[in-house]
N, C-alpha and C positions, 0 to 999 in steps of 0.2 A: 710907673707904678712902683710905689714901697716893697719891699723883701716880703713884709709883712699880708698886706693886701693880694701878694702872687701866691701865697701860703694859702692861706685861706681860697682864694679862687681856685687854685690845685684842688682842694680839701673837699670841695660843694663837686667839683666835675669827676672826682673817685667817687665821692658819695654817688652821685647820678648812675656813675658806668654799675657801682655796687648795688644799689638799687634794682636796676635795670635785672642784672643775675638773680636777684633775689625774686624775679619776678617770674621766671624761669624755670623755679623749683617747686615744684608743686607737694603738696599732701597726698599719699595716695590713698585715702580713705573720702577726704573731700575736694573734689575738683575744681581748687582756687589754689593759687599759688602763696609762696609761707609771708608773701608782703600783705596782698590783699586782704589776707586772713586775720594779720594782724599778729602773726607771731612774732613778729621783728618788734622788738621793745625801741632799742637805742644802735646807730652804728658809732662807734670812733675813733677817730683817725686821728693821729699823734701825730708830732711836727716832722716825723721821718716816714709815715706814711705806715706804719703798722697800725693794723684793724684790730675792732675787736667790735664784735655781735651781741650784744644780750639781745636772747630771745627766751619764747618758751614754747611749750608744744601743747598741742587741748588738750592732753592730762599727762599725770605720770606717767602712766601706766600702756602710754602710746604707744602702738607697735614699729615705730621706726624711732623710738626715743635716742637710738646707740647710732642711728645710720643716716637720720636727717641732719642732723648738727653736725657732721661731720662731713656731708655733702655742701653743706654751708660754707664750712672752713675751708672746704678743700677748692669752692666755685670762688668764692671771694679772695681766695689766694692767686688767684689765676687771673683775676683784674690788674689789665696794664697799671704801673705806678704803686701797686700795692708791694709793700713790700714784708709783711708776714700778715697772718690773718688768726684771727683767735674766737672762737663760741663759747660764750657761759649761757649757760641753759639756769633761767628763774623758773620760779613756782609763786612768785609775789610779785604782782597782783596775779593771782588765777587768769588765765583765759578764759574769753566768756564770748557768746558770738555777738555781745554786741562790739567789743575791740573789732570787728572787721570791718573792711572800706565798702560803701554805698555800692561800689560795684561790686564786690562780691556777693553780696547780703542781695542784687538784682542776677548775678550769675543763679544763683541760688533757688531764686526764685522768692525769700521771707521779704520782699517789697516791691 
């Protein structure tokens, strides 16, 4: 297997472990965790294995806006292979509950 190819298969099996945590962390206003919910925008992992998170929160004005994304950075930092981890918190595009996965929206009970 190419240098190139073990890179990238590295990259998809951090993605998964990071996923995984992300899955872990729950809202504690609504009882889905911040994947299902569809806060996680984008993850990306660089060729040396530093992360970085865009996500966003269901509004500004969230009351764990300062303590979620930091619990983020701090879980994701903590995944074997990773080797630093970084959150930027969007407001574009809004969060909206349609952004959330089939199973949440049935955890839910809206389907």
């Amino acid at each position: 297997m190419s240098e190139a190819m073990d890179s990238v298969a590295n990259k998809k099996k951090i993605e998964g472990k990071i996923i995984n945590v992300l899955k872990a962390i729950f809202d504690p206003e609504i009882p889905v965790d911040v994947y299902e919910l569809g806060l996680i925008y984008e993850i990306k992992i660089d060729n040396d294995f530093n992360t970085e998170i865009i996500m966003t929160l269901t509004s500004p004005n969230c009351p764990v806006a300062e303590s979620m994304p930091k619990e983020v950075e701090d879980k994701v930092g903590e995944v074997h292979g990773v080797k630093t981890s970084k959150v930027n918190i969007v407001f574009d595009p809004p969060w909206d509950k349609e952004m959330m996965s089939e199973e949440a929206k049935l955890d839910l009970g809206m389907i």
